[in-house]
N, C-alpha and C positions, 0 to 999 in steps of 0.2 A: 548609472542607474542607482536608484537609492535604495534603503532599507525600505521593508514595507509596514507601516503600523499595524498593529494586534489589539485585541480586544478582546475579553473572556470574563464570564464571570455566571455565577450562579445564586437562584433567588426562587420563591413557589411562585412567583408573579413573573411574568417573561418581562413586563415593563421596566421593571426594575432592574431587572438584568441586564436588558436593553440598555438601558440610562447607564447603568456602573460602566459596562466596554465601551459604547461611544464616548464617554469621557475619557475612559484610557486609548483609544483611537485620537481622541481631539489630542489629547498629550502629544502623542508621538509626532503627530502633526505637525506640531510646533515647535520641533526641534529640525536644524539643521541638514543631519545626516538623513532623513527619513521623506520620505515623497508629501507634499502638500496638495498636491491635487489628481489624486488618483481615480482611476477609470473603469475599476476591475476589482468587484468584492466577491469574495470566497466567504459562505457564511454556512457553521455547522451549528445544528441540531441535538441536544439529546430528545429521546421520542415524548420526553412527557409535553416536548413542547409542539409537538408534532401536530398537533388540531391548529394552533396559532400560528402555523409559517407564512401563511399571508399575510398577518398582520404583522408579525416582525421583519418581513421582506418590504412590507410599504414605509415601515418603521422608517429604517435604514434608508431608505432610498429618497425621503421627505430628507432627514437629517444631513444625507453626504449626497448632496445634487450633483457632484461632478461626477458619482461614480455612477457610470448608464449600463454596466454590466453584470451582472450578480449570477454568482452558481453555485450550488452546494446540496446537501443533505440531509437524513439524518442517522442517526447512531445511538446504539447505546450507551456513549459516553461521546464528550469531546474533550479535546486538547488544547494545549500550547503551551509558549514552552515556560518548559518546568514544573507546568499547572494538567494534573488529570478532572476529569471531572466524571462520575462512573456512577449510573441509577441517580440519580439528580436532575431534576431541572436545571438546566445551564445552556449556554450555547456561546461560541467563540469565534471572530471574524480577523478576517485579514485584506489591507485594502493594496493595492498592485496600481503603478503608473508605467505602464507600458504604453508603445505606439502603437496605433489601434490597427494597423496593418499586421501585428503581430500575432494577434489572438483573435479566436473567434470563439462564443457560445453555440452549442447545438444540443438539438431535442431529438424525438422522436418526430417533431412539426420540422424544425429546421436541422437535417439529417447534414452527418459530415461529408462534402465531397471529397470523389474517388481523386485519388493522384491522377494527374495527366490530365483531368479540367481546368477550365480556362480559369482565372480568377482566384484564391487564396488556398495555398498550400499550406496543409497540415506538416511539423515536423513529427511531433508527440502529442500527447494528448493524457488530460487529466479525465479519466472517466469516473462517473459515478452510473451504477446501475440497480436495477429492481430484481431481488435472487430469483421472485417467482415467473422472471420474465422467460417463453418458451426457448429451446434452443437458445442459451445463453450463453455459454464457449463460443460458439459458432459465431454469434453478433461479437462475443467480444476480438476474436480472430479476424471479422469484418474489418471492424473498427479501425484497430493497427495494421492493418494491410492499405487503409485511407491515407496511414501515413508517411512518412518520406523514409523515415526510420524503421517501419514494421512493428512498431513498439508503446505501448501507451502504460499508464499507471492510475491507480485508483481502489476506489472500492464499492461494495454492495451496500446498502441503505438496510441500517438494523432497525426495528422497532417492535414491540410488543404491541402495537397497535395502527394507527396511521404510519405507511409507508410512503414519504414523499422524497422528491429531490425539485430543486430550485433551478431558474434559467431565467434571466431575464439577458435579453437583448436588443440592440440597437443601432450601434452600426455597424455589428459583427453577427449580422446574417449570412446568408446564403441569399446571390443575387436572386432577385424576385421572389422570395421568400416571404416577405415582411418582417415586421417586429416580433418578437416573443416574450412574452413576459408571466410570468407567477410562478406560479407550483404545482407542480406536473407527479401524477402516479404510474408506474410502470413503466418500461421501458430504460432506455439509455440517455443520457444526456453526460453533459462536461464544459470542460474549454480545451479547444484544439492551440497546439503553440504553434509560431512559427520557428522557423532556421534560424532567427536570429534572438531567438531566447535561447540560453544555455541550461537548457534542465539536466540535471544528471542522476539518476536516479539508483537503489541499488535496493533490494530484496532478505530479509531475514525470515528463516523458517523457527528458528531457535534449536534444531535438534542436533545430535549427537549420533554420528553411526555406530552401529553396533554390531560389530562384523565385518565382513567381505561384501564387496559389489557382486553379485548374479546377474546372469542371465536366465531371463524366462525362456523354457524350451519346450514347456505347454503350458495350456491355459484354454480354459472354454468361459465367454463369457468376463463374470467378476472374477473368477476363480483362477488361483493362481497352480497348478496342479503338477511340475516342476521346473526345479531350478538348476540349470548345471547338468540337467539329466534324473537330479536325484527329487523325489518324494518333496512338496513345499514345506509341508509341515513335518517332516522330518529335520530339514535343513532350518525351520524355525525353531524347534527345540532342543536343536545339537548348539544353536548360537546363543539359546539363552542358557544352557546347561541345565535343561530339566526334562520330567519323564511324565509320559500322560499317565503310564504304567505305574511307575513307582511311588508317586505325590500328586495326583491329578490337581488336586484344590492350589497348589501350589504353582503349578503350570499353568492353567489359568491365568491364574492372579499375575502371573508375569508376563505373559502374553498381552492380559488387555493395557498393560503401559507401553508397549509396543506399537510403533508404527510402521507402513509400507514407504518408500521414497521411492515415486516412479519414474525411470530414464528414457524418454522416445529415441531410440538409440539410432540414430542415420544407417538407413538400408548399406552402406559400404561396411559396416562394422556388423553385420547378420553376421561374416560367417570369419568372422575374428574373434579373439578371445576379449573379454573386456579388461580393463586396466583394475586389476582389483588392491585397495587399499585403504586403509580406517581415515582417510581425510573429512573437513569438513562438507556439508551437502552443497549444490551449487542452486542457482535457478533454474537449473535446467531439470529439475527433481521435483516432482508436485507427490507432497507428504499427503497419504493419505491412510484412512482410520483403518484399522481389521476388524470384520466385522463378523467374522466367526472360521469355525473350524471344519474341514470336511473330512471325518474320520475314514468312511468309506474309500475316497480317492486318495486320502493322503494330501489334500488341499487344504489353502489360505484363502479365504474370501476377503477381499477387499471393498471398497466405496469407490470402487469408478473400475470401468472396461479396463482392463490388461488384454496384452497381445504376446504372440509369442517374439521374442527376439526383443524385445525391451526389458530394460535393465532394471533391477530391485535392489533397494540397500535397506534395510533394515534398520530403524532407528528410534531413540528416544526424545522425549521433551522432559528438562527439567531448570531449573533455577538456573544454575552455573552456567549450563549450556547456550539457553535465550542472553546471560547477559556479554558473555564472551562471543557473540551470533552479533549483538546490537553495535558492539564495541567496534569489532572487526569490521561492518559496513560503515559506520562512520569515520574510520581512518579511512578506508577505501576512498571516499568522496574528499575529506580532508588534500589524500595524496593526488587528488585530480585535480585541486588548486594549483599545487605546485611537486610534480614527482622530484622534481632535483631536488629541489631546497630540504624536502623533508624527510628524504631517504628511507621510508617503508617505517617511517614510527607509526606506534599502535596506537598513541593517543597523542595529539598537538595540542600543547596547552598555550593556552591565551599568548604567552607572552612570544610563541612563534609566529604571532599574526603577523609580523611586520614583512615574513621573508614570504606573504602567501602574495603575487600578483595580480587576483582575482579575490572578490569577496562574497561571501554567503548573502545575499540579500533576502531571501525567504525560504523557510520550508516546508512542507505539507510531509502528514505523517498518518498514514491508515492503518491504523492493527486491526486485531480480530477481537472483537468482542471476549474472547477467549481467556482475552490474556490476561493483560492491566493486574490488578494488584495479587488475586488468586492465583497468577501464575509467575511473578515475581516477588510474592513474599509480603509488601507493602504497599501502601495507597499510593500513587507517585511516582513508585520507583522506576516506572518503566522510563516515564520522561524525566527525572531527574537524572538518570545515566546517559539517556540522550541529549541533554544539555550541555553534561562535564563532558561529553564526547566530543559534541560540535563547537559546546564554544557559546556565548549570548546571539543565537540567530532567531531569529524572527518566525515562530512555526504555529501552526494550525492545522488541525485535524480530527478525526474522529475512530471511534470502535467500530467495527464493519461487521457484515455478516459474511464477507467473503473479500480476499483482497486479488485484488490483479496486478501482473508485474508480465512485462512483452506483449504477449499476443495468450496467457495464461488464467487461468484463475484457479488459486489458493487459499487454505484453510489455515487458521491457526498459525500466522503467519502476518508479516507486518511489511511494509513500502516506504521506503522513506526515499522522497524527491527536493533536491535542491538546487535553486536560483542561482546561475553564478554570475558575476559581472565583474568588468576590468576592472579596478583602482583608477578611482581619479589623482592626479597630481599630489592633492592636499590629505587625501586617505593614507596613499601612502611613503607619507612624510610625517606622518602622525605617531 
């Protein structure tokens, strides 16, 4: 399989935008290691472009006639690699030559089939979805229960104005379905992969625990009312070492940089003690905001239902923590090329390409609107550390208003999915 061409760039005029990436598309084209006639374009959005996605979808589609598949978004910002683009007109594409028995398109029109139908199985799946869509956990838990895996990646469509997402298909319907093609509001859409695409995906929340792991052992509601037995907001300001009594304004102020990290903790571990220790958060942890104090009960109000018997870690987001968060998932994937050769290093540089027997051919990367340069310090920074992480791979993506990793959706919090493919012969021998 080859590398996949990239295309990016920003202008007040979308035309112009348009023209500068397909020319860097045609480039890559015309190189060797990179697919020439691809079948499958990923094309993101920032929202100022968001009234014109039709026309920049016919754009495209006139220009690169072999690609008959197109899916994508929009965002407050898009990416690729090395290149942020944030409150700008911009938008960035990525073109995929896959076998078409591999991938399919789906909408709300052409819905993904359930596993165990006749016809094309989903492994994972890239979703993009509408935050204002109803019961939307639930569709997204639908979704990756579609798939072979249980598991999908992707994210919400940000915009200050027109909310759209892209779908065009062709021969990766759903039998008797028909064609679908434009730009669709609401709902779910994506591209479903098959078993024989190698996506490997991995989750960063960026925070830092602050404390012990809890168990909740009441709760009504959002309200988390204790932990361990003891008072929540007692056990919240024993861990941050302050007193409502003694410094209120203080306590506060240290409280709202505080987050919840919440554990669905498997019904066999109800009536065990949990494993408490300051490690990093996992995916199995959906960071959520505190949204006030209940002095009366001695409660933590959070942003989403708690129950009793699920687990709480208490945590921060700050600079050091997101970039040692981004670092850490990109060795992770790194070490999924090759775990022998590489032995658990934290960063593979370029010049260990040779011992990998798989290679990166594309990446796709959804953060949260949140983040990008306000929460790492500078413009760029976020994807320029995910470059020197991964290495010169092929990436496209955008700023979300929510991101999803498994069968989940996440806040404040980033997804990064990668392409793997054998090494041909002459790769590597190179």
């Amino acid at each position: 399989m080859k590398r996949c061409p990239t295309g990016h760039a920003t202008h007040p005029q979308w035309r112009m935008a348009a023209a500068l990436a397909l020319a860097q598309l045609r480039g890559y084209m015309a190189l060797p290691a990179y697919a020439d006639t691809p079948n499958l374009g990923l094309l993101y959005l920032t929202d100022h472009y968001a009234t014109e996605a039709q026309a920049i979808l016919d754009f495209f589609a006139a220009e690169l006639p072999t690609v008959t598949d197109w899916s994508g978004t929009v965002g407050i910002g898009v990416c690729a690699s090395g290149a942020e683009y944030f409150d700008e007109p911009a938008l960035a594409v990525m073109l995929l030559e896959l076998p078409t028995d591999q991938y399919r398109i789906f909408s709300g029109v052409t819905p993904l089939p359930r596993t165990g139908q006749p016809g094309f199985t989903a492994h994972t799946a890239l979703l993009h979805a509408e935050g204002r869509t109803p019961d939307l956990p639930s569709l997204i838990a639908e979704v990756a229960q579609r798939t072979s895996s249980g598991a999908v990646f992707g994210g919400l469509a940000a915009s200050r104005g027109a909310s759209v997402q892209l779908a065009v298909s062709s021969t990766g319907t759903v039998a008797g379905q028909g064609g679908v093609s434009g730009v669709f509001s609401g709902g779910l859409s994506g591209v479903a992969w098959g078993a024989g695409l190698h996506w490997v995906s991995r989750l960063t929340q960026g925070c830092q625990p602050v404390g012990l792991r809890y168990c909740i052992t009441a709760a009504q509601d959002n309200v988390v009312l204790e932990l361990d037995g003891q008072p929540a907001l007692d056990v919240l300001l024993h861990t941050l070492g302050v007193s409502l009594q003694a410094d209120p304004h203080q306590a506060v102020e240290r409280v709202r940089g505080v987050l919840a990290g919440l554990i669905d903790i498997p019904e066999a571990y109800h009536t065990a003690p949990l494993v408490q220790h300051p490690g990093t958060l996992g995916a199995d942890v959906r960071v959520r905001h505190i949204i006030g104090l209940d002095g009366s009960r001695r409660g933590v109000a959070l942003a989403d239902e708690v129950a009793v018997g699920m687990g709480l870690h208490f945590c921060q987001r700050h600079h050091a923590a997101a970039r040692a968060d981004l670092v850490r998932i990109c060795a992770e994937l790194r070490e999924e090329l090759a775990p022998d050769a590489l032995e658990l290093l934290p960063v593979v540089e370029r010049d260990d390409a040779a011992l990998l027997p798989q290679q990166m051919v594309a990446a796709i990367y959804i953060s949260c609107s949140g983040r990008g340069s306000n929460h790492f310090g500078a413009p760029g920074a976020e994807l320029q550390w995910l470059r020197h992480a991964l290495g010169d791979v092929p990436l496209v993506g955008f700023f979300a208003g929510g991101e999803i990793a498994g069968q989940q959706l996440y806040g404040y919090s980033a997804v990064l999915a990668v392409l793997l493919a054998p090494k041909t012969n002459d790769e590597a021998t190179d």
